[in-house]
N, C-alpha and C positions, 0 to 999 in steps of 0.2 A: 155158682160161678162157672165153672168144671161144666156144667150140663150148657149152659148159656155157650160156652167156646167151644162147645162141642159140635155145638145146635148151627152156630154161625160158620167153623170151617169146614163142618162133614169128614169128610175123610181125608184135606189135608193134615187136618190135626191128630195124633196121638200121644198119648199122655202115658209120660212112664213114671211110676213114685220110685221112689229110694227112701228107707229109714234113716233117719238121721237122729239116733237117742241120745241126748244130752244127759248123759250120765255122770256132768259134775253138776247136773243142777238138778234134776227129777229122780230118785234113788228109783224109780221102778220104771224109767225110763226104757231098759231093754227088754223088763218084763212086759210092758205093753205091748212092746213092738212083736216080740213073740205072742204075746195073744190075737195078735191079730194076724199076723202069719198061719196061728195055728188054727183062725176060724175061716181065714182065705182056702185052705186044706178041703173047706167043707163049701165053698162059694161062698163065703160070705163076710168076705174081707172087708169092704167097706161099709156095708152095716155095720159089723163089729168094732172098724173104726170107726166112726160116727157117734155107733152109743160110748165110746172110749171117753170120746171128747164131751159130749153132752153130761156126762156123768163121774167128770174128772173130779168131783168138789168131794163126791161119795166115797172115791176111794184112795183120792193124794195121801191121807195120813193115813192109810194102813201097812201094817206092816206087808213084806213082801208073799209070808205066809198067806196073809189075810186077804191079800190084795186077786191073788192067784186063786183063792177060793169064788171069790165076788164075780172073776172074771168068767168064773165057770158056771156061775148063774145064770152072767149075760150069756155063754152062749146058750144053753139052757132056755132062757126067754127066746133066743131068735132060731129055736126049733132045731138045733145041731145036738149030736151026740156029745152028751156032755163028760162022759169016757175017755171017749178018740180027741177030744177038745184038750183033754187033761194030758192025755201019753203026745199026743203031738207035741204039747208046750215043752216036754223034756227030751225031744228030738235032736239030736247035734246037727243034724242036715239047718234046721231049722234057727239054731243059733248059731253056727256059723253065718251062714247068711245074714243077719242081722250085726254081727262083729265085722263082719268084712264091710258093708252101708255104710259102719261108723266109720271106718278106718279111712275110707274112701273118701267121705265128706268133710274127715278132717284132713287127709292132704291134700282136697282142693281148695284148703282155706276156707269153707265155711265158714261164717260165723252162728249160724242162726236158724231156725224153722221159724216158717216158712222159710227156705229159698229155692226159685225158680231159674228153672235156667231153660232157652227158648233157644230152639236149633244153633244149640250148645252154648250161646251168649246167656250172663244169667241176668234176669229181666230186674232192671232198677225200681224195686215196689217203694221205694221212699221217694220217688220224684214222677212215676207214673202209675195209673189207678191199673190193678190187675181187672181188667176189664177187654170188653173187644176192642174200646175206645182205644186204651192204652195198648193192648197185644201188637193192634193195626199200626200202631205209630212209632212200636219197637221195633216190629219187624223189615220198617222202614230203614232204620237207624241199621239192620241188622244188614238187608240188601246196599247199603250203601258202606257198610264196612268190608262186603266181600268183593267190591267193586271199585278199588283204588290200582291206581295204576303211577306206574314211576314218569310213562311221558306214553304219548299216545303213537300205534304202529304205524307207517306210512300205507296209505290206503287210496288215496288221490295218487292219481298218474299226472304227470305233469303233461301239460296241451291237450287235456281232454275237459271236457264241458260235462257237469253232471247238474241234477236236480234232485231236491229229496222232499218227500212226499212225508207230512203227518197226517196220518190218520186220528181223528178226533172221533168221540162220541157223536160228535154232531155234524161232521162230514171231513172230506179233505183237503188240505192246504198243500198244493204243489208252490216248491221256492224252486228258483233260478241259484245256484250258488255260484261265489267268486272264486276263484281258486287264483285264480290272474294274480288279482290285489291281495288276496288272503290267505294264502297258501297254507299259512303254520295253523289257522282258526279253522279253516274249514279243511282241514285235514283233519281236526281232532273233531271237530261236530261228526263228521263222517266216521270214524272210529270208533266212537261212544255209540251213535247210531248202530254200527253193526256189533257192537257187544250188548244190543240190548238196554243199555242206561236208559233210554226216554223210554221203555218200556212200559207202560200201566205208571204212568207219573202223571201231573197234572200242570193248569196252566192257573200258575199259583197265583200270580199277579197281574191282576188285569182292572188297571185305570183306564174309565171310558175318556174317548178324546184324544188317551195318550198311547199307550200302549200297552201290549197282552205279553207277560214274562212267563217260560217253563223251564223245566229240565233241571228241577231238583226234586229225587226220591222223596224227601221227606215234605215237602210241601211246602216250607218254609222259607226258601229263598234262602237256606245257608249253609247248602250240599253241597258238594265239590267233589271231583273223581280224583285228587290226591298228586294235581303235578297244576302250573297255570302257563299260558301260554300268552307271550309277549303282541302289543297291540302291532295293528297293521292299520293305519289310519292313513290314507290317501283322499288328494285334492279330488279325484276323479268321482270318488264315490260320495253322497252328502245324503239327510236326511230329508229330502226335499219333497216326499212323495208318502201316501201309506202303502203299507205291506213292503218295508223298508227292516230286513232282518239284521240282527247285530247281535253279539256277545255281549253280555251283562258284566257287568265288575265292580268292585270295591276301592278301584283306583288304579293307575296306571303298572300296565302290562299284569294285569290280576286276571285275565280271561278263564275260563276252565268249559264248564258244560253249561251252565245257563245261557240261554238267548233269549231276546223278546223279538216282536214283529209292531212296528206302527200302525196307529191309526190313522194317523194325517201327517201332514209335514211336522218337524221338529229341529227347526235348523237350530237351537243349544245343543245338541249333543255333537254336532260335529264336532270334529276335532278330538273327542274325547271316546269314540266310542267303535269297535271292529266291524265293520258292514261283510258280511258272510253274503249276503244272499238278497233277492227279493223276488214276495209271491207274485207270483203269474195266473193261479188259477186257485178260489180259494177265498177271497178277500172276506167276503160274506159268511165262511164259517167264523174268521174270524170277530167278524164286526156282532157277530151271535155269541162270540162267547159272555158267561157268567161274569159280571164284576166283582172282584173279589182283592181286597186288601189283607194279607196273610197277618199282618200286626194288632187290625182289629179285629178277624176274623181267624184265629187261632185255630178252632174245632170246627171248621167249615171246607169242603175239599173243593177244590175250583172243578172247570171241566176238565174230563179226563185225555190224554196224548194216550193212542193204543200202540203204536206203534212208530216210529220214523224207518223211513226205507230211502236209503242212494241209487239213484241209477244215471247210467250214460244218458248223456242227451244225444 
């Protein structure tokens, strides 16, 4: 699995272990862990742990004496001096280090080995598969926990006309934004934009006919950047048209970062819904994107948003 995460993030990924010997449960719990330290000494730490684990049944009931002889076989088998394999195991460098893992891991509350912890969150292996599937969808969870915010900065200048630009995988969508009518909404779409948030996120839901939803990290339609912004629903503006951009919500005054863009007219939603914007050039990446329902299509990633960029008009 280890080779597999390896293979897929290259050198964003590095892998640090930590011992962690449950020594109310395994009586030779530290002495493993120093055999493997002491065949690390010689390169060969993770062979020696591997045949640890492969060949646990051979030596859980020996005594600690016995247990320490068997281990010196193994390294023995995997071509190490089996001398230097022995004086190392009685190295204080060597058990320290090992006493200090456990002490470490019990005052982070561990409970247990495995446990993982992925740029420093520790990864929930009882609700998602330690996998790429699963890594990609934590470290979702993991960007959108470093990315809450109390209310969003003022970034919009007041009597200035901007437009902001998504770039897609499959081309770009320039919108018209309101600031006029929408002042509090597209001030904060403008703010998440320049922090990044539509970054490498996707457009999660997209009903043909109706319209294309993004602007949640995790995919799922039920991301949030951690503040919500009150509706601004005016007579002037209405759903009467496609490439008709609006704020997504859960019900009134719930706005946050999600928005979708129409496909055609949709006059139900007036009245109910924030018009931020509408594209001007564009329509056709959208009417290209992927149809994609996130409810029934859980493990399925819509087309990708590379970026959103504000600029003056």
């Amino acid at each position: 699995m280890l080779e597999q995460l390896q293979e897929a993030y290259g050198d964003d990924m590095q892998f640090v272990y930590r011992h962690f010997p449950l020594t109310g449960i395994h009586d030779k719990a530290t002495l493993s862990s120093l055999a493997a330290e002491a065949a690390g000494k010689q390169g060969a730490f993770w062979e020696f742990h591997d045949l640890l684990f492969e060949r646990q049944q051979s030596w859980s009931g020996f005594s600690p004496e016995q247990a320490k002889e068997m281990f010196a076989n193994f390294a023995a088998e995997l071509g190490l001096d089996r001398d230097q394999f022995l004086s190392d195991m009685d190295d204080p460098a060597l058990q320290q280090k090992v006493d200090d893992a456990e002490t470490a891991a019990a005052d982070a509350g561990l409970r247990g080995t495995p446990t993982v912890f992925i740029n420093g969150y520790e990864f929930p292996s009882q609700d998602l598969p330690l996998n790429k599937d699963g890594v990609d969808f934590f470290l979702r969870i993991v960007r959108l926990l470093k990315m809450q915010y109390d209310s969003p900065e003022q970034v919009i200048e007041s009597g200035k006309q901007y437009q902001a630009t998504i770039e897609t995988e499959k081309g770009d969508i320039v919108i018209d934004l309101f600031p006029d009518t929408a002042p509090i909404n597209t001030n904060s779409f403008a703010f998440l934009a320049e922090q990044g948030w539509y970054d490498d996120t996707t457009f999660h839901r997209v009903l043909p006919d109706f319209m294309a939803q993004g602007g949640d990290p995790l995919g799922l339609g039920i991301g949030w950047p951690g503040y919500r912004c009150t509706d601004e629903v005016v007579d002037s503006r209405k759903f009467d048209k496609a490439g008709v951009v609006a704020m997504a919500n859960s019900g009134p005054n719930s706005n946050s970062a999600q928005f979708f863009i129409t496909y055609g007219p949709a006059e139900h939603l007036n009245n109910d819904f924030t018009i931020i914007g509408q594209v001007v050039s564009g329509q056709d990446v959208v009417d290209a994107l992927t149809p994609r329902d996130p409810e029934a299509q859980p493990n399925f990633d819509g087309d990708k948003i590379l970026k959103v960029t504000i600029s003056e008009k």
